[in-house]
C-alpha positions in Angstrom: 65.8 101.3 67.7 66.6 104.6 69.5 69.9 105.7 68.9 72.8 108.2 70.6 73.8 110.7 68.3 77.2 112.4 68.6 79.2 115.1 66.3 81.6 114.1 64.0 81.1 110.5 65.4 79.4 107.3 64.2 76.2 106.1 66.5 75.8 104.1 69.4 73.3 101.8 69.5 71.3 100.3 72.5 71.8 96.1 72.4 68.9 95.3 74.2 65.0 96.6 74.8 66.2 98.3 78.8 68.7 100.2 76.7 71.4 99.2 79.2 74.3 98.6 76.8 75.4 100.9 74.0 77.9 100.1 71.1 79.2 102.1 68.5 82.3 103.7 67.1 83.9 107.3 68.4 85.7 109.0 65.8 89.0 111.1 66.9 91.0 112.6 64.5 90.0 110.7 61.6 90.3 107.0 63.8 87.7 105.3 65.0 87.4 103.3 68.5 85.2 100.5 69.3 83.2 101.6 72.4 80.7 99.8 74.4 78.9 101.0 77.5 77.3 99.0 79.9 74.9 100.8 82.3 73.1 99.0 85.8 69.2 98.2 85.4 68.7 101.5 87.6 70.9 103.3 84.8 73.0 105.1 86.9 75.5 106.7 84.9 78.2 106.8 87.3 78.0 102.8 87.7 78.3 102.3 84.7 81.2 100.1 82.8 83.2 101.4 79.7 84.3 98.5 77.4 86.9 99.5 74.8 89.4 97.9 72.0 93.0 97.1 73.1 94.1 100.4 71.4 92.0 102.6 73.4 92.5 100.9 76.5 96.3 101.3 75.7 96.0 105.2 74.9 93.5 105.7 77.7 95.8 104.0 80.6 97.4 107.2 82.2 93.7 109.2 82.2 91.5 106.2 84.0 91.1 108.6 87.2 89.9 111.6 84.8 87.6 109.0 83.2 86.6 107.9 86.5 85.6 111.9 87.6 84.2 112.8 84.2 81.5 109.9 84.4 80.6 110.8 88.2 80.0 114.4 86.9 78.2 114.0 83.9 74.1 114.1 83.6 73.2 111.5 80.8 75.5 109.5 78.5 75.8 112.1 75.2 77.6 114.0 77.7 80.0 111.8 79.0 80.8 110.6 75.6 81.5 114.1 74.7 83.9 114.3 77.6 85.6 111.2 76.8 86.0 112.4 72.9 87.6 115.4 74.4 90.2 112.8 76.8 90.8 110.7 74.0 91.5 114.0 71.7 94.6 115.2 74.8 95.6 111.6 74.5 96.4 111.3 70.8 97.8 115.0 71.1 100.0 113.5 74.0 101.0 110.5 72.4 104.7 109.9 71.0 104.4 111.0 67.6 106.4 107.5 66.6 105.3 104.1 68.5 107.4 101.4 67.4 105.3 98.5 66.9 107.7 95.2 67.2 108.5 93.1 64.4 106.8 89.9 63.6 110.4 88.1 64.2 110.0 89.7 67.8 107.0 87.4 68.5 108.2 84.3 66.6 111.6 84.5 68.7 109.8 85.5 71.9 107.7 81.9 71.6 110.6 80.1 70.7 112.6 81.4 74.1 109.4 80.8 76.5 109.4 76.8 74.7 113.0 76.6 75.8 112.9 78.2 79.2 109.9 76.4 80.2 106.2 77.7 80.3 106.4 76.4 83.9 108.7 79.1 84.5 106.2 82.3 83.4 103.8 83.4 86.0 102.7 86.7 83.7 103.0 88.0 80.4 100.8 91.3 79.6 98.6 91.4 76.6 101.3 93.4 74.4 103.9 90.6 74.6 106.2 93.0 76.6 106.0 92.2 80.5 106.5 88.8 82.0 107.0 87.5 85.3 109.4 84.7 85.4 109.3 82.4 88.6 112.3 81.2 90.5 112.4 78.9 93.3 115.7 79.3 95.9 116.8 75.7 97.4 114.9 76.5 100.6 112.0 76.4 98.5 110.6 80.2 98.6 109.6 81.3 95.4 110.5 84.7 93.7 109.3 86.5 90.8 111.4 88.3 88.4 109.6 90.9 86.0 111.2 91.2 82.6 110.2 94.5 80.5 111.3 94.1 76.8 111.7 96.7 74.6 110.5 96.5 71.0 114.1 96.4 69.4 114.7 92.9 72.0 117.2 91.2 71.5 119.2 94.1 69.9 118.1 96.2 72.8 118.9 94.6 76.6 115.5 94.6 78.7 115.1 95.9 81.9 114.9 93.9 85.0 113.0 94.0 88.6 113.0 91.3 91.4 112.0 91.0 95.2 115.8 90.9 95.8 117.9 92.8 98.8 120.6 93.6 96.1 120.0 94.7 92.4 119.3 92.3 89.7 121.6 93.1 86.2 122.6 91.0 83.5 125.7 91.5 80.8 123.6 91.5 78.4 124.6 89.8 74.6 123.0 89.6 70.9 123.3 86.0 72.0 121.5 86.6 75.5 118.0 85.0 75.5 115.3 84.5 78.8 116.6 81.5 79.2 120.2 83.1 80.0 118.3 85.8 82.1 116.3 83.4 84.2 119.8 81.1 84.6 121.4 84.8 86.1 118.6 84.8 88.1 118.8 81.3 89.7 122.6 81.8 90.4 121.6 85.7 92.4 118.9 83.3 94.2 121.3 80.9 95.7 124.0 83.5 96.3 121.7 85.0 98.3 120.5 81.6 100.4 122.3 82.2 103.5 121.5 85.8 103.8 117.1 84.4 103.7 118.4 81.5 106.1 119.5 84.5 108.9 116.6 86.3 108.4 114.4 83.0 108.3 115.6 82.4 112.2 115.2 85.5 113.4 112.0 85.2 112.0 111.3 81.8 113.7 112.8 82.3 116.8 111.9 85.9 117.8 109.2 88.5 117.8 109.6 90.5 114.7 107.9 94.0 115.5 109.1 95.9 111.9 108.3 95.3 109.6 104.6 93.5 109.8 105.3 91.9 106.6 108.7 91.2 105.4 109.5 91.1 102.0 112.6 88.9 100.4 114.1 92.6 99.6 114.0 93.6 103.3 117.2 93.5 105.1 116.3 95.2 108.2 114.3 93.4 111.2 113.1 95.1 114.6 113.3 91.9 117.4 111.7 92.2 120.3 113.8 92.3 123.7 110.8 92.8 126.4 108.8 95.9 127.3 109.1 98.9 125.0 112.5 97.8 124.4 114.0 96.4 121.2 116.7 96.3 118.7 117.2 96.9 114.8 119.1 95.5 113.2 120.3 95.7 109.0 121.6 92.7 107.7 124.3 92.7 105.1 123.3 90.6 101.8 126.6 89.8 101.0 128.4 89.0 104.2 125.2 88.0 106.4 126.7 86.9 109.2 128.8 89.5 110.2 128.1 92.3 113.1 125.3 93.6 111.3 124.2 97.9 112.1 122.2 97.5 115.6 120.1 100.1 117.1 118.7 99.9 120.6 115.4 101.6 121.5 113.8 102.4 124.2 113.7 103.9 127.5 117.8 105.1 128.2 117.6 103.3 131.3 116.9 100.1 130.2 118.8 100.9 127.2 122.1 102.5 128.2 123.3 99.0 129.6 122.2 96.8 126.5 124.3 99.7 124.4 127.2 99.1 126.9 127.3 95.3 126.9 127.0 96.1 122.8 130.1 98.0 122.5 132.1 96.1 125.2 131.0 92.6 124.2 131.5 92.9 120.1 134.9 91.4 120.0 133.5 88.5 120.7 131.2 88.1 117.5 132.1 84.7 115.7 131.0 84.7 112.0 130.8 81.1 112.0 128.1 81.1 114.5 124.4 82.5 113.3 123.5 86.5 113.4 121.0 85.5 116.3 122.8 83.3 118.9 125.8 86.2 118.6 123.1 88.8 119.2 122.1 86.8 122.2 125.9 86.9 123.4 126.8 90.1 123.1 124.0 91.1 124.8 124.1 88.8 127.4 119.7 88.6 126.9 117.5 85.8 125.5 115.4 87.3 122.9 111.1 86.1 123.9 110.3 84.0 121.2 107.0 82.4 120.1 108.4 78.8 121.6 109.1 80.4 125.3 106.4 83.0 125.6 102.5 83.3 125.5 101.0 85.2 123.5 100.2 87.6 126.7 103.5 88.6 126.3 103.6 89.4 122.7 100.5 91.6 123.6 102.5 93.5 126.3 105.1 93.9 123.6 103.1 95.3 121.6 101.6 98.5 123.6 99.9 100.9 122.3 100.8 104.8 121.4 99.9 107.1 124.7 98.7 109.6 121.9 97.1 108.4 119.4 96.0 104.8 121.1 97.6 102.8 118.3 99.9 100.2 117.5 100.9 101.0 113.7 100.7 104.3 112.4 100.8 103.5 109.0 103.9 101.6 108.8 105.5 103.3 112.2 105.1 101.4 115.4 106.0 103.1 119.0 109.2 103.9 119.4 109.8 106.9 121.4 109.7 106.2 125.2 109.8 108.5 128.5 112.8 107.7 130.0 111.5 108.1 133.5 111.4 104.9 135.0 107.9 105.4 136.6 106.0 105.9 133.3 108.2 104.2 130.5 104.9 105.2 128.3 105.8 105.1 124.5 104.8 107.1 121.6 105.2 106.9 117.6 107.8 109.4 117.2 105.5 111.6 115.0 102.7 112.1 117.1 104.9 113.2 120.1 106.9 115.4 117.7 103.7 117.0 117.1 101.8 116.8 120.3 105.1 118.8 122.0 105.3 121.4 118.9 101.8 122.1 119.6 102.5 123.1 123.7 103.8 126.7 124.6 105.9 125.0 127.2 108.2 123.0 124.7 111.2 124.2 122.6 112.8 123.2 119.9 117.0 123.2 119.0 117.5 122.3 115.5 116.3 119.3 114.8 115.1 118.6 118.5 111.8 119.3 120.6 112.2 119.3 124.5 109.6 119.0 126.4 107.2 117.4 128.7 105.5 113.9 128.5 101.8 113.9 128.1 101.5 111.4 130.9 103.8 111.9 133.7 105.1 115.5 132.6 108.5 114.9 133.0 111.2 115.6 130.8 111.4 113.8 127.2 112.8 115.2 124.1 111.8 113.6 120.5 113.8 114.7 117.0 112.1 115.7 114.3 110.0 113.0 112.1 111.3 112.1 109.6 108.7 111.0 106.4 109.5 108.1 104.1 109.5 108.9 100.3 
């Protein structure tokens, strides 16, 4: 049986007669690694699989896009184990010179929480004991996931904590603190937090959300619909959900200058013991479209597409800059007419403002400077 030779390294043998899986041991600093390679029947080196023990997986998990490039690039399989010697050689160099390794009392008393929370209640729990995903279910029956990252002193050492939630998630953490205690927190956050998903649950319902496509539970902001290239954002307060929540009217000024006045003249009359949506619908003195009361035709028209670059979504960004001349009304996304006007000798730009010309009717339109989400 052929074999792959490799300095300073045990061999790798072929398993089977088309020689298209290898297994072996690499040797790195006086430690070996289990290895196994799996290669296609056309043995294609850059198809091919790389099996390893949990310990090299672990030390290899920051270089998997180097691994990735290094197997494209090399021209038989000596040569891409030489490469991956030389990887696994920066990783050991790299690694903390002290990894705590958890107790066996850490394990034992990990078990013994997950028994008394409930294994109903884990979703997840990584192959290292040290991330799990804890489900919670809210009384309107949405289900959340909490992840839980302990650290290898738990429960001397609090864990950290990260949920789909619109506020942050902490816990006063105890020596007497256990998941169980940590889920309970959890639960109590959930239904504190009830009324604020009910507001955003009929808005939702009852309107044409445009931002964001997808909502998460952690999303406090929603962009409604009002009716052609015009609409209203609004950023709903977790805590105190059904006050006067931060609006923002877009569109065309002429369609928009009289919503913004009815806003500001009309916002004495918001009633917190009414919902966020019917006081919307008030103080604007509008009825939002809605999926019940409009065609789908209508959501369609809602929806129109950027004069510059012919889309709807650009990446997350929808249309939102529009000419205010009454004739055209044409929207753009507010980064391709930042730079389609940077781009014309015609336009100039004050500060953080371009002025110039729209691209369809050429009359005057003016677009700040976009602005790029981190």
């Amino acid at each position: 049986m052929e074999t792959l030779l490799m300095k300073e390294s045990p061999l790798l043998l072929p398993l089977n007669k088309q020689k298209t899986v290898y297994d072996g041991f690499i040797t790195v600093q006086d430690r070996d690694f289990r290895v196994r390679i799996s290669l296609p029947p056309d043995l294609q080196l850059k198809r091919a699989k790389l099996h390893c023990c949990w310990q090299l997986k672990r030390l290899l998990k920051a270089y998997q896009p180097i691994l990735k490039q290094r197997l494209q690039r090399s021209s038989d399989l000596g040569s891409f184990i030489l490469e991956l010697k030389t990887v696994l050689e920066v990783a050991l160099k790299n690694r903390p010179d002290h990894v705590t390794i958890p107790p066996p009392q850490y394990y034992s008393q990990l078990i013994a929480e997950l028994e008394s929370l409930g294994w109903d209640k884990l979703l997840f729990i990584d192959t290292e004991f040290c991330t799990l995903r804890l489900k919670g279910v809210d009384s309107s029956g949405h289900e959340h996931v909490l992840t839980v990252k302990l650290k290898p002193k738990y429960p001397f050492e609090a864990p950290e904590y990260t949920a789909d939630l619109p506020v942050p998630f902490s816990v006063t953490w105890t020596l007497q603190s256990t998941l169980a205690h940590i889920h309970k927190r959890f639960l109590a956050e959930l239904e504190g937090l009830a009324e604020f998903w009910s507001v955003l649950d009929e808005i939702d319902v009852q309107t044409w959300v445009l931002e964001p496509e997808k909502p998460s539970r952690a999303d406090t902001m929603r962009r409604i619909a009002i009716g052609n290239n015009v609409s209203i954002k609004v950023e709903i307060d977790p805590r105190h959900p059904r006050m006067l929540p931060d609006c923002c009217l877009l569109g065309a000024e002429h369609v928009v200058t009289p919503l913004r006045s009815k806003l500001n003249t009309n916002m004495h009359l918001w009633n917190p013991d009414c919902g966020v949506l019917q006081n919307l619908k008030d103080v604007l003195e509008i009825e939002f479209p809605s999926p019940a009361t409009h065609e789908k035709s209508l959501v369609e028209s809602l929806s129109t597409e950027c004069g510059i670059c012919y889309s709807f979504r650009l990446e997350s960004a929808i249309p939102d800059q529009v000419c205010n001349d009454p004739r055209c009304g044409q929207p753009f996304h507010q980064a391709c007419l930042y730079e389609w006007l940077r781009g014309l000798p015609t336009s100039r730009q004050s500060f953080n403002t371009v002025f110039g010309e729209c691209p369809y009717c050429s009359k005057p339109i003016t677009v700040k400077t976009a602005v790029h989400k981190q």
